[in-house]
C-alpha positions, 0 to 999 in steps of 0.5 A: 500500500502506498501513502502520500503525505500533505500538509500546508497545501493551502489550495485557496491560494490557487485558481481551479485549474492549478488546485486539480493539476496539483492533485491530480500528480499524486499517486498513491493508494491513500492520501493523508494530509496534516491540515491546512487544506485551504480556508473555510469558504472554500475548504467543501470546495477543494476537498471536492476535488480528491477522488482517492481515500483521503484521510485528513486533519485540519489545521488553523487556516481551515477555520479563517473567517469563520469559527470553529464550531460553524466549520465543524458542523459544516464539514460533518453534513458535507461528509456525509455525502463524500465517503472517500473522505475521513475527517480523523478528529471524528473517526474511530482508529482506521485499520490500514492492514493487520500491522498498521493503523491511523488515527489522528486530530487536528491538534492546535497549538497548546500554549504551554512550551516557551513563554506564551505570555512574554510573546510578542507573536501576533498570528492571524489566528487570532484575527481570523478565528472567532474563537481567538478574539478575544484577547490573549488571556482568554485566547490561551484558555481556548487553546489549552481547552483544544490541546486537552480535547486533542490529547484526550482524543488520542489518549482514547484512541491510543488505548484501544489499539496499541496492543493490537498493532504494531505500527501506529500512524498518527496525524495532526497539524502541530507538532506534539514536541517542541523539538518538531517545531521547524522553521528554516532549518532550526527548532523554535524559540520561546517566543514561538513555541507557545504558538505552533507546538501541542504539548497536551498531545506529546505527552500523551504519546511520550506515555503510551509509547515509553509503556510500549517500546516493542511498537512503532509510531509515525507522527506526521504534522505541519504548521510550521512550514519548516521541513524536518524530522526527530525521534523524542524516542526511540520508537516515535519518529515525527516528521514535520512537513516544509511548505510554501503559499502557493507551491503545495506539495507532496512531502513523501510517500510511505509503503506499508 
């Protein structure tokens, strides 16, 4: 089985043509994106565009110009019309073949690596999604509120497959680990950590994967748009996707 990686296509920064050319140079078997698809008032619109399976988690420019509660209930009615596409953050664990399995969650930011309250880092996040603007104390509670969410997810998620397979596929949008946190090529300081790491979710898997050192884990994610790779340890592998507006890619393919 062959797997293709996305993350940070960000396709409302191309017109229809170059949005189905883009797609239409995969070739795999599976398609798994780590968020940040496009934006929501054309999210249904490029997700229309995938024909393959298509397993994916979103990222925080999917819910810009909107809120996070409207893009989730507009994306669960429209799925219910495209069963090529899983939306992880809802799906129970996706059984690849007897020795591999999927799950994954949008994941967000956690606010809890680097030092969230002396950063001067202003994203568009904030602007741009309902449930950020409401200042930087209140904005913090929505993010540790979201990274719980996302760590409780997994943690379910963790716990009812991990004696049943060997090799466990996880995909979010930001990093689990501050040492994920890429961006030209150097790991994140203190001011930007708060904004692109989920400490919630690497914990979780840090725990589970220390219990089970005899199994596997690949962690793909993006948000950072800074290519790399690190192994928190020896049997967790997280790849961070590199990514530039207007040139989405394909990261890798992976055979299974």
């Amino acid at each position: 089985m062959k797997l293709a990686w996305l993350t940070d296509i960000h396709l409302n920064f191309l017109d229809d043509a170059q949005v189905k050319g883009f797609i239409s140079t995969v070739k795999a078997d599976k398609i798994l994106i780590s968020g940040d698809i496009s934006t929501s008032k054309k999210l249904l619109k490029h997700l229309d565009y995938f024909e393959l399976p298509t397993y994916f988690v979103l990222g925080n420019h999917d819910f810009y110009h909107s809120s996070i509660q409207d893009v989730t209930d507009d994306l669960a009615k429209y799925l219910e019309e495209h069963k090529n596409l899983k939306w992880l953050t809802y799906e129970e664990p996706i059984e690849l073949d007897a020795d591999n399995v999927l799950i994954g969650h949008d994941g967000w930011a956690y606010g809890r690596f680097g030092d969230y309250f002396k950063s001067d880092i202003e994203l568009n996040d904030y602007y741009f999604i309902r449930e950020f603007t409401h200042g930087k104390t209140h904005r913090l509670h929505i993010m540790h509120e979201l990274g719980d969410l996302s760590a409780q997810y997994i943690g379910k998620r963790l716990k009812k497959i991990i004696g049943q397979y060997n090799n466990i596929w996880v995909v979010t949008h930001a990093p689990p680990f501050k040492e994920a946190g890429w961006h030209k090529g150097e790991i994140q300081d203190d001011n930007w950590a708060p904004h692109f790491t989920n400490k919630a979710m690497g914990d979780v898997l840090l725990n589970y994967m220390q219990a089970y050192p005899e199994k596997n884990m690949t962690v793909l994610c993006g948000h950072t748009h800074g290519g790399g790779a690190c192994s928190p340890l020896p049997n967790i592998k997280v790849y961070t996707g590199e990514a530039k507006y207007y040139q989405p890619q394909i990261q890798r393919y992976f055979e299974i």
